[in-house]
N, CA, C and O of each residue as an XYZ file, in Angstrom:
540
protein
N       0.848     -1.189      0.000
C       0.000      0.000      0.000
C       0.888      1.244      0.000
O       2.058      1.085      0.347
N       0.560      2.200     -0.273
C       0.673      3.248     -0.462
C      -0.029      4.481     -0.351
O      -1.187      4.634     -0.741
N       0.799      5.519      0.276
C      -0.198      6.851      1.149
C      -0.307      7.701     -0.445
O       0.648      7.660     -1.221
N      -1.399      8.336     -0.733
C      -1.285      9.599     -1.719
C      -2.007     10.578     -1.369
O      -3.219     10.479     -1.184
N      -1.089     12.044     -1.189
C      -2.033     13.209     -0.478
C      -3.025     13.831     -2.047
O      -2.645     14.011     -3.203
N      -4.145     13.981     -1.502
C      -4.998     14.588     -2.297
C      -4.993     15.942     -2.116
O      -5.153     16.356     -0.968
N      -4.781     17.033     -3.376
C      -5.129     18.705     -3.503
C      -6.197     18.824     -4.132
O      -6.891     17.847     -4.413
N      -6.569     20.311     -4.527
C      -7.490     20.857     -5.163
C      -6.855     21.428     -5.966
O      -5.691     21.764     -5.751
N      -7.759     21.768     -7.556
C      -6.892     22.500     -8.833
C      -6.067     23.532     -8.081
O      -5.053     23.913     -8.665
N      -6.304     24.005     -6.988
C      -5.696     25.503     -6.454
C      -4.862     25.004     -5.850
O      -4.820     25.651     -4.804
N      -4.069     24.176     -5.809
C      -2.846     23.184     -5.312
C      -3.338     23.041     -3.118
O      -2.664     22.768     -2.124
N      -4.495     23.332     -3.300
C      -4.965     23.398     -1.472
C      -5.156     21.657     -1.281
O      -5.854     20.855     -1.903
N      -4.244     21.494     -0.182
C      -4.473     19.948      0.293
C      -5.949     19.509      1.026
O      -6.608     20.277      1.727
N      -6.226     18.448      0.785
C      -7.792     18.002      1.153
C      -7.823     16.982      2.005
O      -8.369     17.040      3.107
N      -7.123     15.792      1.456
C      -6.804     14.841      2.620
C      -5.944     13.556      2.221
O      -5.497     13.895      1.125
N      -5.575     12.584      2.420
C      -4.807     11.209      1.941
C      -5.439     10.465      2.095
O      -6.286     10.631      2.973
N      -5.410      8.986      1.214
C      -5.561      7.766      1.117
C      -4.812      6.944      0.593
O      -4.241      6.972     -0.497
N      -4.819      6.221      1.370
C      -4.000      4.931      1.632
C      -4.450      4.064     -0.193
O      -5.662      3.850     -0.225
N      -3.913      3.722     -1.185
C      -4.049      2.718     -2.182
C      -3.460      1.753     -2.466
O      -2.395      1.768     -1.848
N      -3.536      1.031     -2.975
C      -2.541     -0.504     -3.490
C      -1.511      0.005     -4.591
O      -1.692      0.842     -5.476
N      -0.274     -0.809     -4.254
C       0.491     -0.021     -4.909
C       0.789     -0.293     -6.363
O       1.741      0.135     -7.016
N      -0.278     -1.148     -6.787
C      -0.580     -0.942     -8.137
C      -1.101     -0.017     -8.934
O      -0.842      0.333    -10.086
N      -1.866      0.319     -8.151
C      -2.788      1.423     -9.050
C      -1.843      2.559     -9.196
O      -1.110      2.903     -8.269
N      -1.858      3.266    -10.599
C      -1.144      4.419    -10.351
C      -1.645      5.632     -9.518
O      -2.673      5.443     -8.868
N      -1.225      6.499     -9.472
C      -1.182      8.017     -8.210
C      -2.241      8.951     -9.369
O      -1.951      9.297    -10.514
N      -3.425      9.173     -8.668
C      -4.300      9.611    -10.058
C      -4.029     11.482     -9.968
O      -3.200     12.162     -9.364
N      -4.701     11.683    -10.506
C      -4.280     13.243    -10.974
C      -4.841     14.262     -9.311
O      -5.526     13.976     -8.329
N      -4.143     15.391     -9.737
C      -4.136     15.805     -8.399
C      -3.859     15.195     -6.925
O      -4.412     15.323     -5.833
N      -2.928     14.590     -7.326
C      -2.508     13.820     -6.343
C      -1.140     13.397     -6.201
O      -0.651     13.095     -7.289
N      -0.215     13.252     -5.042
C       1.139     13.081     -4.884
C       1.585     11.800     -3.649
O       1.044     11.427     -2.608
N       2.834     11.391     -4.382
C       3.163     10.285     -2.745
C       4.136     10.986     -1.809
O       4.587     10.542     -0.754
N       4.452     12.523     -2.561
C       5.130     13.169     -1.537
C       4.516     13.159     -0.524
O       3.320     13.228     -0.806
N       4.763     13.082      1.114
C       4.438     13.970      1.962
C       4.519     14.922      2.975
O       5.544     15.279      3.556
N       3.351     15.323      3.156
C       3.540     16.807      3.874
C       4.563     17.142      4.816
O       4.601     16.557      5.898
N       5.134     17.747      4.609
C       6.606     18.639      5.522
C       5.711     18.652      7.173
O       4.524     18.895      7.386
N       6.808     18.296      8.142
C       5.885     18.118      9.735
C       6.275     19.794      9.388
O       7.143     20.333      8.701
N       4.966     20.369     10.387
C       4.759     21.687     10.975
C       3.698     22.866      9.865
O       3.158     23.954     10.064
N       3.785     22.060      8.855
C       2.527     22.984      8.024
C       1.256     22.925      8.388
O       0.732     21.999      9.007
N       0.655     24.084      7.943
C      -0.552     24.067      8.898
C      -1.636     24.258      8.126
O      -2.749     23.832      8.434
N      -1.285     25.169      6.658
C      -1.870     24.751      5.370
C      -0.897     24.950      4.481
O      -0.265     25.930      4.088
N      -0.920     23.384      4.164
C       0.142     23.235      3.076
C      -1.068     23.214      1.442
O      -2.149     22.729      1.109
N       0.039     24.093      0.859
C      -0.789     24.039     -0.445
C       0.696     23.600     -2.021
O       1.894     23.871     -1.940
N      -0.144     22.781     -3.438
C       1.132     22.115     -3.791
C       1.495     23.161     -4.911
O       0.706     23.545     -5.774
N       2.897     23.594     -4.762
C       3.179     24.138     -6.531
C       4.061     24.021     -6.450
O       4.849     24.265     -5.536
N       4.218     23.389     -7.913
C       4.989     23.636     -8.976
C       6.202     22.395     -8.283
O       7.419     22.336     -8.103
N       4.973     21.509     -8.053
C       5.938     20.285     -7.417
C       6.095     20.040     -6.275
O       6.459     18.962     -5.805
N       5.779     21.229     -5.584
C       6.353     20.968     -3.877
C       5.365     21.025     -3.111
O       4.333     21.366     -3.688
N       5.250     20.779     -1.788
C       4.335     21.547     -0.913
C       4.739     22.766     -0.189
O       5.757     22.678      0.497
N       4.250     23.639     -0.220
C       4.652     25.247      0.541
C       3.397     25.517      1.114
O       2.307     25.290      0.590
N       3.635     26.076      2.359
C       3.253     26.531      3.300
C       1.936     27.770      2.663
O       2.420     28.663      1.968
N       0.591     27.825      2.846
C       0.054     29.002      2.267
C      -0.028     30.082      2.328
O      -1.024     30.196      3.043
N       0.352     31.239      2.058
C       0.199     32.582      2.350
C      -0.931     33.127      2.342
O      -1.075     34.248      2.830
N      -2.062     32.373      1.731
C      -3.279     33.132      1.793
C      -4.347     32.921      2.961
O      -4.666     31.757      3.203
N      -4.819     33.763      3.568
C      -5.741     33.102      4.719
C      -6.943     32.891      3.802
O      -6.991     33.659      2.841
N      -7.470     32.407      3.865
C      -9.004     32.473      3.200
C      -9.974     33.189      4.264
O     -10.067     33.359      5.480
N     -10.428     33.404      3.445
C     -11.901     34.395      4.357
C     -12.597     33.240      4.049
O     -12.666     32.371      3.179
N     -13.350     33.748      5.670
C     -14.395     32.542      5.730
C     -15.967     33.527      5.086
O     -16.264     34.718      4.992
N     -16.552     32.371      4.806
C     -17.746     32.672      4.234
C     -18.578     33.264      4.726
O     -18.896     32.847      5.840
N     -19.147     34.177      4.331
C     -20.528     34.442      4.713
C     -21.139     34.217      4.523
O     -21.074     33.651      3.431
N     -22.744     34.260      5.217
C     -24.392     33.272      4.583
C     -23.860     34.241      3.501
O     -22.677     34.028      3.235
N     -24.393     35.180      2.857
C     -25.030     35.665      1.636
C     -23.886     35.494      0.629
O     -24.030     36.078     -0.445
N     -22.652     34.699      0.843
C     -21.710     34.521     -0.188
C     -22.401     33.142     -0.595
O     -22.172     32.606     -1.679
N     -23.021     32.760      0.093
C     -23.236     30.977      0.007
C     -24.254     30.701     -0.114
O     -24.301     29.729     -0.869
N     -25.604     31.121      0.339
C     -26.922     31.073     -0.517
C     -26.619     32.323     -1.051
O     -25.794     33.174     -0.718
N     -27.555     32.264     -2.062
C     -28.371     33.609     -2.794
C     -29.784     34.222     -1.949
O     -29.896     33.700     -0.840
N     -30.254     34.658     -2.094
C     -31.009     35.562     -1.555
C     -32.462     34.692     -2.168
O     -32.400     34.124     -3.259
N     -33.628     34.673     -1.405
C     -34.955     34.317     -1.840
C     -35.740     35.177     -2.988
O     -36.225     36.234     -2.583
N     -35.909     34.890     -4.235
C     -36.623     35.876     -4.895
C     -37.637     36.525     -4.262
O     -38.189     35.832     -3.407
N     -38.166     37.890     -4.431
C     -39.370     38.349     -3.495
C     -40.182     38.188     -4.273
O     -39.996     37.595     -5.336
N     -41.522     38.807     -3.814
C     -42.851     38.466     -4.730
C     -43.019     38.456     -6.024
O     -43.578     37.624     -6.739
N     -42.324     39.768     -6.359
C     -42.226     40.852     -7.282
C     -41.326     40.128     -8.090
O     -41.669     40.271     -9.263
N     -40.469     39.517     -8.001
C     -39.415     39.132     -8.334
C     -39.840     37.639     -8.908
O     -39.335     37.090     -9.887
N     -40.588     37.266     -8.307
C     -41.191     35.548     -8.575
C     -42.735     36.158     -9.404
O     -43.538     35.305     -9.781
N     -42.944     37.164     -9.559
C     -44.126     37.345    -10.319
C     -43.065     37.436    -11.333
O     -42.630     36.356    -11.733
N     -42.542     38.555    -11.848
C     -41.871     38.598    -12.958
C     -41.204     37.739    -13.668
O     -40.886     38.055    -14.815
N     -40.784     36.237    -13.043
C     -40.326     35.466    -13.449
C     -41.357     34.967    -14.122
O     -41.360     35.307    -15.305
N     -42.482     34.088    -13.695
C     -43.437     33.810    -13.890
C     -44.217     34.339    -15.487
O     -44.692     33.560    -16.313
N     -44.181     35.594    -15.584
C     -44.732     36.212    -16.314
C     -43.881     36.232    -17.657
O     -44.347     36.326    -18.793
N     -42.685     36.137    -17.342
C     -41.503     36.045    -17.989
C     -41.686     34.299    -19.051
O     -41.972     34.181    -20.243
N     -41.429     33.357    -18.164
C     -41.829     32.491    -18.458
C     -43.566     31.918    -19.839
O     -43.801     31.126    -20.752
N     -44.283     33.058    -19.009
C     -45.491     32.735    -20.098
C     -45.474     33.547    -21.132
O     -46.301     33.394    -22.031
N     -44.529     34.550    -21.180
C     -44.519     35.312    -22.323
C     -43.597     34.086    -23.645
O     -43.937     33.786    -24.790
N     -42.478     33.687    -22.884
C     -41.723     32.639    -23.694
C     -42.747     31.717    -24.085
O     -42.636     31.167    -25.180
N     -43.896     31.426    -23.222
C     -44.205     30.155    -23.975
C     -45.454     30.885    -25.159
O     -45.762     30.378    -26.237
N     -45.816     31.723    -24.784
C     -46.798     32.848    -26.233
C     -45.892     32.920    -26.506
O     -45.298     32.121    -25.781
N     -45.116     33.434    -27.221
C     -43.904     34.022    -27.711
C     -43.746     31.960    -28.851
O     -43.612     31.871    -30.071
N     -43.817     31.005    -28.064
C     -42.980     29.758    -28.669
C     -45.075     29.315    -29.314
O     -45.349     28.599    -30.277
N     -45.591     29.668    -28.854
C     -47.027     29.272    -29.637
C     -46.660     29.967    -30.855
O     -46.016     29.461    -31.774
N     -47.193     31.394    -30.807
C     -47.050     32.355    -31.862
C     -46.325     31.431    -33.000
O     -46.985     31.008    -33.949
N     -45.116     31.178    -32.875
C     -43.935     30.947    -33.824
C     -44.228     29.820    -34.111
O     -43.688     29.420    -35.142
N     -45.189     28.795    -33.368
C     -45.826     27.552    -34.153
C     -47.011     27.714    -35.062
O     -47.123     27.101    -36.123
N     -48.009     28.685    -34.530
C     -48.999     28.919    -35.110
C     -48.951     29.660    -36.738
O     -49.777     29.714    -37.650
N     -47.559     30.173    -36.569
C     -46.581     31.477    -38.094
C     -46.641     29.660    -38.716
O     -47.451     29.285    -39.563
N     -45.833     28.959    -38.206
C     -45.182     27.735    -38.963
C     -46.188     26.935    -39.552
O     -45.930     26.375    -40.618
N     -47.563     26.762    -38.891
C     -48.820     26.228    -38.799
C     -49.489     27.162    -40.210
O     -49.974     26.670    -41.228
N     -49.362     28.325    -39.949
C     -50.115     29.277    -40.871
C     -49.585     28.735    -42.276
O     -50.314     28.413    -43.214
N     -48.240     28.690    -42.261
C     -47.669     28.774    -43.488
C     -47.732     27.453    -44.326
O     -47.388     27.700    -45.482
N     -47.993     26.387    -44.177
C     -47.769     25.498    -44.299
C     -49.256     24.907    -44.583
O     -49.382     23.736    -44.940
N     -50.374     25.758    -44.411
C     -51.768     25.684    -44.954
C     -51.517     26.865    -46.519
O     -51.826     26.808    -47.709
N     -50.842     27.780    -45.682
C     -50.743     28.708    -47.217
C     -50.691     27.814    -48.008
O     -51.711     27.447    -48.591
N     -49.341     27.171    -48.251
C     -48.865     26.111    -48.984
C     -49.351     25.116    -49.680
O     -49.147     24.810    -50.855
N     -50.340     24.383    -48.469
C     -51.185     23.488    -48.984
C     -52.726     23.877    -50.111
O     -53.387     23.115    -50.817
N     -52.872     25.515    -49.835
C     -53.904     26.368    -50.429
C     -53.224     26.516    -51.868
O     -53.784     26.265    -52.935
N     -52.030     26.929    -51.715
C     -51.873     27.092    -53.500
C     -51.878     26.379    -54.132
O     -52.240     26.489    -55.303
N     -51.189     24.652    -53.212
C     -51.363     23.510    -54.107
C     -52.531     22.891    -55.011
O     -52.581     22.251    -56.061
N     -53.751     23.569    -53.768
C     -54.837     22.975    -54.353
C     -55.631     24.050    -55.123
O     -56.789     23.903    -55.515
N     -54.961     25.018    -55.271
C     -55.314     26.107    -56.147
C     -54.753     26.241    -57.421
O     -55.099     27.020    -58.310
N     -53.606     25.180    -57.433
C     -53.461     25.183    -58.402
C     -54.049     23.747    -59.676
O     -54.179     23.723    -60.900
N     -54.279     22.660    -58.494
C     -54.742     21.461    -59.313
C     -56.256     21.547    -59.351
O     -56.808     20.627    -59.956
N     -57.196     22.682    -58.704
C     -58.297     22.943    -58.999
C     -58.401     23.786    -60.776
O     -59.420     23.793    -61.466
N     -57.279     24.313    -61.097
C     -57.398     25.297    -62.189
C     -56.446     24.433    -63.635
O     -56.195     24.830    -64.773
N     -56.169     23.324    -63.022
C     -55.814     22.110    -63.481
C     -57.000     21.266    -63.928
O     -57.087     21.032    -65.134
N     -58.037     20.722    -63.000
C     -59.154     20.238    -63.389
C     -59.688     21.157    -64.121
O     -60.086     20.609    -65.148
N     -59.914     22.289    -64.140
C     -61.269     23.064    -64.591
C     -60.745     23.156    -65.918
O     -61.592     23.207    -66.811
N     -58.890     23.206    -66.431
C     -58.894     23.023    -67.920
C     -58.962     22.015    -68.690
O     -59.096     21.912    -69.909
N     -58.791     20.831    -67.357
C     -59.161     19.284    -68.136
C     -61.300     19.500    -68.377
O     -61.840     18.911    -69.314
N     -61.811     20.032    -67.781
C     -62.689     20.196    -67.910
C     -62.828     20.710    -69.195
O     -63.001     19.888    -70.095
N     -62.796     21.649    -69.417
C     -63.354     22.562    -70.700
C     -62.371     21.608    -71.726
O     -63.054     21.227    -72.677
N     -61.306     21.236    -71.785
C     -60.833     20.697    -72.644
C     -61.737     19.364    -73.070
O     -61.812     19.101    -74.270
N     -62.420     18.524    -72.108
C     -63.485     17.645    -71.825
C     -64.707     18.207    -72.939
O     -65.312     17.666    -73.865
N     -64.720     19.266    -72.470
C     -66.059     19.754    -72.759
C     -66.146     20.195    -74.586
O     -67.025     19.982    -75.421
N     -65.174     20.692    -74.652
C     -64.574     21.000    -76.235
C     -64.728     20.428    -77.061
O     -65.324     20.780    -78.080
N     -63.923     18.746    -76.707
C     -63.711     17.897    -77.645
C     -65.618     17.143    -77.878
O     -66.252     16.785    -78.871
N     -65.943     17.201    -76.339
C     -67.429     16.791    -77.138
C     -68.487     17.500    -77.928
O     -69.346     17.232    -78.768
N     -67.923     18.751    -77.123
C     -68.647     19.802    -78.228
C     -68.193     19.685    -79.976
O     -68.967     19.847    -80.920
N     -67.242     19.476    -80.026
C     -66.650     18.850    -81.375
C     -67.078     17.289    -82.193
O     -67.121     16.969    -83.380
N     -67.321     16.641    -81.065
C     -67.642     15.343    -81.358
C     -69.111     15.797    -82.064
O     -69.287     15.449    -83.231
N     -70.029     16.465    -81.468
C     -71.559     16.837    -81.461
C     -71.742     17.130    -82.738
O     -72.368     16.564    -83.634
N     -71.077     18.140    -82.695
C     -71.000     18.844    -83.979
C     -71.067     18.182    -85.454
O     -71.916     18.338    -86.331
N     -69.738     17.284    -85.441
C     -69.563     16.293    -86.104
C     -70.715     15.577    -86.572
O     -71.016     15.510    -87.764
N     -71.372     15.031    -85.620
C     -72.318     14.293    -85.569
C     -73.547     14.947    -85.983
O     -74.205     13.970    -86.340
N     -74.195     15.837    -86.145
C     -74.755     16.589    -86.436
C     -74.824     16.627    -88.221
O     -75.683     16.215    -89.001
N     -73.422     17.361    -88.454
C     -73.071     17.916    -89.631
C     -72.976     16.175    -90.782
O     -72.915     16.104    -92.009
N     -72.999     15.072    -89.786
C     -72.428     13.633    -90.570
C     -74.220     13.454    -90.660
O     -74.166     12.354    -91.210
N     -75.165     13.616    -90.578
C     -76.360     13.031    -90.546
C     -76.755     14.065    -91.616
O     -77.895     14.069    -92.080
């Protein structure tokens, strides 16, 4: 087995575990260890050094966010149903258009029949005629 200290991308140490010493040493992680007397050891650039930065500790309002207020949760709200009118509309445009479409088609094979029609109508009027003029 084998000890490997665990950091954070910010080279800040987190804690060790013990692994088999097969497995390799996975990322962010070292079999160096910590120098006795550090108190936060953080790793760069290979080593462990001592940290210079204190961290500030947190405050609530760094760490939650704040409750939306009424006003604030109405407007969302409202916000929200405008997107979804807003996403009808733009189906109903897509919807519209796409009857247009289907209107000219059949506007146009209606004016299609009506010349097979008269063309229909022509040739028997011709036939008639014929027939007429043969008697």
């Amino acid at each position: 087995m084998k000890r490997v200290y665990l950091y954070l991308e910010d080279g800040s140490y987190t804690t060790f575990a013990d692994i088999p010493d097969t497995v390799p040493v996975p990322p962010l992680a070292t079999t160096d260890p910590i120098p006795d007397g550090m108190e936060k050891p953080v790793r760069k650039e290979g080593k462990w050094v001592e940290s210079v930065e204190s961290k500030k500790q947190l405050d609530y309002n760094d760490v939650l966010t704040p409750l939306p207020s009424v006003q604030q949760k109405l407007l969302m709200q409202q916000s929200q149903q405008i997107t979804l009118l807003q996403t009808m509309v733009m189906q109903q445009d897509q919807d519209n258009a796409k009857l247009q479409e289907a209107n000219a088609k059949q506007v146009s094979q209606i004016k299609q029949l009506q010349q097979m029609f008269m063309v229909a109508d022509q040739q028997q009027a011709i036939e008639k005629s014929k027939e007429v003029t043969a008697q």
